[in-house]
C-alpha positions as CSV (number, residue, x, y, z in Angstrom):
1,X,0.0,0.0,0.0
2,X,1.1,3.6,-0.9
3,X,2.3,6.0,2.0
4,X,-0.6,8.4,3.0
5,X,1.9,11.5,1.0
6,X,2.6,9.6,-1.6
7,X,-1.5,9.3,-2.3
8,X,-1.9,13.1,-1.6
9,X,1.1,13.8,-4.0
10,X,-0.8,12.0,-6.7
11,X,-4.0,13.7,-6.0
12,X,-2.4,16.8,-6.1
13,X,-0.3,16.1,-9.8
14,X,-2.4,16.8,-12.8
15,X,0.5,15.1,-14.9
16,X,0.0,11.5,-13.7
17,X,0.9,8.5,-16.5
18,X,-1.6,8.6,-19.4
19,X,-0.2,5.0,-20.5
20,X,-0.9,1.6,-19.5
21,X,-0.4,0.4,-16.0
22,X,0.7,-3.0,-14.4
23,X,-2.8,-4.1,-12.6
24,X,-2.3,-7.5,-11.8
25,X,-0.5,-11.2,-12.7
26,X,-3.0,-13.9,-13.1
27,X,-2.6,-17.2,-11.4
28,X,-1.7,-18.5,-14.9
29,X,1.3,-15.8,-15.0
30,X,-0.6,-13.4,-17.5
31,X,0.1,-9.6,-16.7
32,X,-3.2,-7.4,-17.1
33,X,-2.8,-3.8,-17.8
34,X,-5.6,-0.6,-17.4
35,X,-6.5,1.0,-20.4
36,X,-4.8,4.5,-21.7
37,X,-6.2,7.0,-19.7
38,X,-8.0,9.8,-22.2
39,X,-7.9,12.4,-19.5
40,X,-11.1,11.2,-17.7
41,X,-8.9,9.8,-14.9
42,X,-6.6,13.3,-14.9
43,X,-10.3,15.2,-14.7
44,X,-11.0,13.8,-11.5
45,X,-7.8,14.0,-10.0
46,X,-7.8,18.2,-11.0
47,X,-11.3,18.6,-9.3
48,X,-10.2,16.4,-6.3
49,X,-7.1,18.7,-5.5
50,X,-9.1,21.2,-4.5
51,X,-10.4,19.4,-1.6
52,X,-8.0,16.2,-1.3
53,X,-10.0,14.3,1.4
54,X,-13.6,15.2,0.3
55,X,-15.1,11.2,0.0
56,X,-17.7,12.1,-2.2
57,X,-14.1,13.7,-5.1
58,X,-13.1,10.3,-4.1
59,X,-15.8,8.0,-4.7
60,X,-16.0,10.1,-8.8
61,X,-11.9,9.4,-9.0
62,X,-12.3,5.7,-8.1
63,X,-15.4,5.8,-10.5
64,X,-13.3,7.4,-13.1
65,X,-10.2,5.3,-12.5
66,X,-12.3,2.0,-13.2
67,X,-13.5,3.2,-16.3
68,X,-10.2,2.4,-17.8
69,X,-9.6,-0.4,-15.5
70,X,-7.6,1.1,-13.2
71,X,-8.6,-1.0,-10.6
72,X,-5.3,-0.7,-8.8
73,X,-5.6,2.7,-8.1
74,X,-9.0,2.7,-7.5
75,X,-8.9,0.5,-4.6
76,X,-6.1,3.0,-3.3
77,X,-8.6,5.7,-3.9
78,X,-11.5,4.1,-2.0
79,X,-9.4,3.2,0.8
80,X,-8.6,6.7,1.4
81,X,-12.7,7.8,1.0
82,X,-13.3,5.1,3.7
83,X,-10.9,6.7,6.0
84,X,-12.4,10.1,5.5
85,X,-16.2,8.4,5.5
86,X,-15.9,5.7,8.1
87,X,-18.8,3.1,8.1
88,X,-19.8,3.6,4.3
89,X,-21.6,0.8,2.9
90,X,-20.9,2.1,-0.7
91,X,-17.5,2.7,-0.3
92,X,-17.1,-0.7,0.7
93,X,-19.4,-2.4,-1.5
94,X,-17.4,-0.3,-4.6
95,X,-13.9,-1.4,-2.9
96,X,-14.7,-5.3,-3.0
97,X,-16.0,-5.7,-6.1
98,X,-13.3,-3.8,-7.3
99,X,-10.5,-6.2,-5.5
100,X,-12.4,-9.2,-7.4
101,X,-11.1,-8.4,-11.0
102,X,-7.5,-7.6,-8.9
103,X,-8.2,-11.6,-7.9
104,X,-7.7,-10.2,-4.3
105,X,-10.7,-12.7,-3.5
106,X,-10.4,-12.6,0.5
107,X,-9.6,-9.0,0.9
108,X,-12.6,-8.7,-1.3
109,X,-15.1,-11.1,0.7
110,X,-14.2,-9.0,3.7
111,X,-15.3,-5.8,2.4
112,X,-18.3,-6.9,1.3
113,X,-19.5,-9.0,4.8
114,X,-18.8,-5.9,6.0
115,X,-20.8,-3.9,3.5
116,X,-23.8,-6.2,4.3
117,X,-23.3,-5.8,7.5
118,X,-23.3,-2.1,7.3
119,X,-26.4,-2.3,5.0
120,X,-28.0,-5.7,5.3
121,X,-30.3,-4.8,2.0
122,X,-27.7,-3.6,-0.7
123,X,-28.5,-6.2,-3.3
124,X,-24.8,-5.6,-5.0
125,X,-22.8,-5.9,-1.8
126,X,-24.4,-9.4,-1.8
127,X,-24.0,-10.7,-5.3
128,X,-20.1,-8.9,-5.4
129,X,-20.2,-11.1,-1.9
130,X,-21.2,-14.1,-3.6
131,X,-18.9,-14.0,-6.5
132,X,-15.5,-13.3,-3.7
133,X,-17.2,-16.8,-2.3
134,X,-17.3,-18.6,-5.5
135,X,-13.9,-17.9,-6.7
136,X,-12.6,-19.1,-3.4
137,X,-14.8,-22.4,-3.7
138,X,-17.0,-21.8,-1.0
139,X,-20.2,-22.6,-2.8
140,X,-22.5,-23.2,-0.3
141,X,-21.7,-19.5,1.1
142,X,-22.1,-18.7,-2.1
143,X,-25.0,-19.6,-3.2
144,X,-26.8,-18.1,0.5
145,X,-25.1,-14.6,-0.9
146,X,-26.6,-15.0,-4.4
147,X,-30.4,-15.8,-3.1
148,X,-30.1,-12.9,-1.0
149,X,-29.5,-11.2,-3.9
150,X,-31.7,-12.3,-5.5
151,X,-34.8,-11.6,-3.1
152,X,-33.1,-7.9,-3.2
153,X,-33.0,-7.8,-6.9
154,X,-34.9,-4.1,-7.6
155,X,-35.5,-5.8,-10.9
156,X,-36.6,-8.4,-13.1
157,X,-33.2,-8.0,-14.9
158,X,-30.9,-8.3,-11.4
159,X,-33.1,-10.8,-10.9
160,X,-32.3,-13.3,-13.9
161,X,-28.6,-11.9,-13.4
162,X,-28.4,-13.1,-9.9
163,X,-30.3,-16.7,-10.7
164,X,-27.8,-17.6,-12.8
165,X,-25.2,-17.3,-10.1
166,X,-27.7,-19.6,-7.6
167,X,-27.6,-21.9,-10.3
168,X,-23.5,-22.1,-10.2
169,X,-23.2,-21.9,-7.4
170,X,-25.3,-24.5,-5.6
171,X,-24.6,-26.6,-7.9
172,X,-21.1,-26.3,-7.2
173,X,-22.3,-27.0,-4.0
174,X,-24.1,-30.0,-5.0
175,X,-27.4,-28.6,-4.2
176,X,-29.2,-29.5,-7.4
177,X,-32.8,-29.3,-5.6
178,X,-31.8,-25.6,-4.6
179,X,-30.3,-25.2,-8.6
180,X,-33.7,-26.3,-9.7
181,X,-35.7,-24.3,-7.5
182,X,-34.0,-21.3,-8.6
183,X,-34.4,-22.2,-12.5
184,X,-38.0,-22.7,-11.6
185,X,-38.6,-19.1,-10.8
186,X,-37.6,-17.7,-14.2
187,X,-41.1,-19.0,-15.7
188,X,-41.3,-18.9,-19.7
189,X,-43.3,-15.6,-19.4
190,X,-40.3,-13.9,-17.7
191,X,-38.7,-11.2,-20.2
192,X,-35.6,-9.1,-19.7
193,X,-36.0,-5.3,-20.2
194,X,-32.7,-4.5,-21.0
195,X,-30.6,-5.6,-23.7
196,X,-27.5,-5.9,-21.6
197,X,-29.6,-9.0,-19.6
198,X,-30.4,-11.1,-22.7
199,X,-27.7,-13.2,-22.6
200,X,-27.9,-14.0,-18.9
201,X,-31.7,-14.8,-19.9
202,X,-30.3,-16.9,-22.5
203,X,-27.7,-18.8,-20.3
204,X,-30.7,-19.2,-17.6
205,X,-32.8,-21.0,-20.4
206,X,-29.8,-23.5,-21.7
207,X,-29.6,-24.3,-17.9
208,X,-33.5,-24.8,-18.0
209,X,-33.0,-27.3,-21.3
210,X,-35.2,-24.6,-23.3
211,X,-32.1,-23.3,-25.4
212,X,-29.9,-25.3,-27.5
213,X,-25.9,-24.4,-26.6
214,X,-25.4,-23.0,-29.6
215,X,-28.2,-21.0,-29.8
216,X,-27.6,-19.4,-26.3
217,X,-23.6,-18.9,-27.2
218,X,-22.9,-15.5,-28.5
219,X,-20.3,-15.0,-31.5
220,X,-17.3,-15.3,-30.8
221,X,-14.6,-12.0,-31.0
222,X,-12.3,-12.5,-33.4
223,X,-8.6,-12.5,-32.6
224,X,-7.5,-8.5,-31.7
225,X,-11.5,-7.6,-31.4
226,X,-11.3,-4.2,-29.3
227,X,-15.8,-5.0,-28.8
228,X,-15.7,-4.9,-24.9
229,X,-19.1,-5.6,-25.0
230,X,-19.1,-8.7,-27.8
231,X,-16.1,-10.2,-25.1
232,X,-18.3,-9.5,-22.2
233,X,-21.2,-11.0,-23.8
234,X,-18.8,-13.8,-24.9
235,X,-16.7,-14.6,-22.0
236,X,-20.7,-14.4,-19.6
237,X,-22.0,-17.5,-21.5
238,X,-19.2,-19.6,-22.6
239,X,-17.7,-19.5,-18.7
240,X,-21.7,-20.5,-17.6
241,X,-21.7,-23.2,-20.3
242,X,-18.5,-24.5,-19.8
243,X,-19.6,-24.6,-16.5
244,X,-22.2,-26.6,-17.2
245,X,-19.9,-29.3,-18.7
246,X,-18.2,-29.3,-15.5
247,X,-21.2,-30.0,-13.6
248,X,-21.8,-32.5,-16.4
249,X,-18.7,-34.5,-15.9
250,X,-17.2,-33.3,-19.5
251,X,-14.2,-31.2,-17.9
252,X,-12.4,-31.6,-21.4
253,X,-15.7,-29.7,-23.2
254,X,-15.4,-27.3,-19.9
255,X,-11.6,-26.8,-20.3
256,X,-12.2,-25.9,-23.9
257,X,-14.5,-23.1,-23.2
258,X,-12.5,-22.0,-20.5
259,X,-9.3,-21.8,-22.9
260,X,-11.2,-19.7,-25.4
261,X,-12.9,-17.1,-22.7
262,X,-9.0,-16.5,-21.4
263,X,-7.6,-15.7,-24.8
264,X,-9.6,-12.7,-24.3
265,X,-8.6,-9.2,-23.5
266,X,-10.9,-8.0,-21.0
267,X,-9.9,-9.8,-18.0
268,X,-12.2,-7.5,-15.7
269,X,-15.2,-10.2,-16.6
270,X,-16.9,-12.6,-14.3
271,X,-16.5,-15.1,-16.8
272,X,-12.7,-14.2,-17.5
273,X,-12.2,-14.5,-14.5
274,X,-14.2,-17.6,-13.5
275,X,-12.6,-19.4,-16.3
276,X,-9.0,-18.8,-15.2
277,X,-10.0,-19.7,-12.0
278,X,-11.2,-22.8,-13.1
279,X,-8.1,-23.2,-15.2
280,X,-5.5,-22.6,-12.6
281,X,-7.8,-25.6,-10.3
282,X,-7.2,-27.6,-13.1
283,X,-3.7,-27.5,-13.8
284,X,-3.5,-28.0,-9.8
285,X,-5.1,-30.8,-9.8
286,X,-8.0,-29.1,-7.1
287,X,-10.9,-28.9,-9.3
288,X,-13.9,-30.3,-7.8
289,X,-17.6,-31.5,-9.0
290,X,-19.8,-29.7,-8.3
C-alpha cells in the first residue's frame, strides 16, 4: 500500500501516467494492464485537489479510475474515501468488487460481509459477496449470498442476473434441488427489459433445457477484437456453459471453453475471471464436481 503522502502527491499532480499500467498477474502468470487514460482519470484528479480528502471527489476518482480499469488505483482511492467516511456501505461495496477483478478474493469477501453488515439490503454488496465466495470455492456460502441477492433484486433484470449465479453456485455446492428451484422461478413468461440482460436470460434458459448451446452462445470475438461488449457478452456465457460441462462430468468440453474465454482481453469479466480460475484448479489438480 502507498504511503498516505505519496497518495496526496498523486492527488495533487495533474500530470499522472496517461499509458498503460501494471494491474495485476493472473494465477496463470498473465500480466493485465488498465486502459490509456483519455484524460477522464486526470479530470478527477484536477477537481479532487481542491479538496483532497472530500469522500464524495473520491468516490467520482475511483469511478473514473475504473472506467479504464484502473482497478489498482481505485482501490487505493476508495481506501482513502473510507478513511475520511468511516462506516460507508458504498464505499465498501465499490472497494470489494473492485479487488475481485485484482483476484484479491479474501480481501474482497471481507469488504463486502462488512458492507452487508453495514447495510443488510444492498443487493450488489451481496452478489459482489457471492462472487469473492465462488472464486474461493466456498459454494455453499455462495449460493446463500446469491439468493439474497436475488430476493433484493430491484428488478426483473438483477433478478435473472443473480439466478444464474444460484444456479452455479449451488450446484457447485451439490445442491441440485436448490439449482432447480431457482431455475424454476424464471417461468417462460419472464422477459428481460434491457438488452445488456439477454444473454444472462439466454444462459438461464440453456440451464433450464429450453435453449440449444449454440443458440444461447454468443459469437465469438475475433482475434485482436477491441468489442468490450461482444467479449463480455462472450466470456458471460461460454464460462456459464462451460460450466455446465463441468457440472456435467465433461471437464475436457469445460476446459475448452474455459481456454477460449482467457484468450480474451478484458480480463475484468466474471467469466474471464471464472474461467482462469477454473483453469489454474485444473492444472492443480483441485478442481472439484460440483
Amino acid at each position: 500500500m502507498f504511503p498516505t503522502r505519496f497518495l496526496v502527491a498523486l492527488a495533487l499532480c495533474p500530470f499522472l501516467p496517461a499509458q498503460p499500467t501494471l494491474q495485476v498477474t493472473s494465477a496463470l502468470g498473465t500480466k493485465f494492464y488498465s486502459l490509456p487514460d483519455k484524460g477522464v482519470v486526470a479530470a478527477a484528479q484536477k477537481a479532487l485537489a481542491a479538496d483532497p480528502k472530500n469522500p464524495d471527489l473520491l468516490y467520482k476518482l475511483a469511478q473514473a479510475q475504473i472506467s479504464v480499469w484502473q482497478d489498482r488505483e481505485a482501490v487505493e482511492t476508495l481506501t482513502r474515501a473510507l478513511a475520511a467516511a468511516p462506516g460507508n456501505a458504498l464505499y465498501y461495496t465499490e472497494r470489494g468488487h473492485r479487488e475481485l477483478p485484482l483476484r484479491q478474493f479474501a480481501r474482497a469477501r471481507a469488504d463486502l460481509e462488512q458492507a452487508v453488515k453495514l447495510d443488510p439490503k444492498r443487493m450488489d454488496a451481496f452478489y459482489h459477496l457471492g462472487l469473492a465466495h465462488y472464486f474461493l470455492s466456498e459454494f455453499a456460502p455462495a449460493a446463500e449470498a446469491f439468493r439474497r441477492a436475488v430476493e433484493l433484486a430491484p428488478d426483473t433484470d438483477e433478478r435473472i442476473n443473480s439466478t444464474n449465479w444460484v444456479y452455479a453456485a449451488s450446484r457447485r455446492a451439490r445442491q441440485d434441488k436448490e439449482a432447480a428451484e431457482a431455475l424454476a422461478a424464471i417461468g417462460p413468461e419472464v422477459k428481460n427489459t434491457a438488452e445488456h440482460t439477454e444473454f444472462y436470460l439466454n444462459l438461464v434458459r440453456f440451464f433450464q433445457g429450453r435453449m440449444a448451446e449454440e443458440r444461447a452462445l454468443p459469437p465469438e470475438p475475433p482475434a485482436g477484437s477491441t468489442d468490450t461488449e461482444a467479449e463480455l457478452r462472450f466470456d458471460t456465457v461460454a464460462y456459464g456453459v462451460g460450466n455446465w460441462h463441468l457440472y456435467n462430468r465433461d471437464a475436457a468440453k469445460a476446459r475448452d471453453y474455459f481456454q477460449r474465454v482467457v484468450k480474451g482481453r478484458v480480463w475484468i469479466t466474471w467469466g474471464f475471471v471464472g474461467a482462469e480460475v477454473e483453469l489454474a484448479r485444473m492444472k492443480s489438480g483441485t478442481a472439484n464436481r460440483p
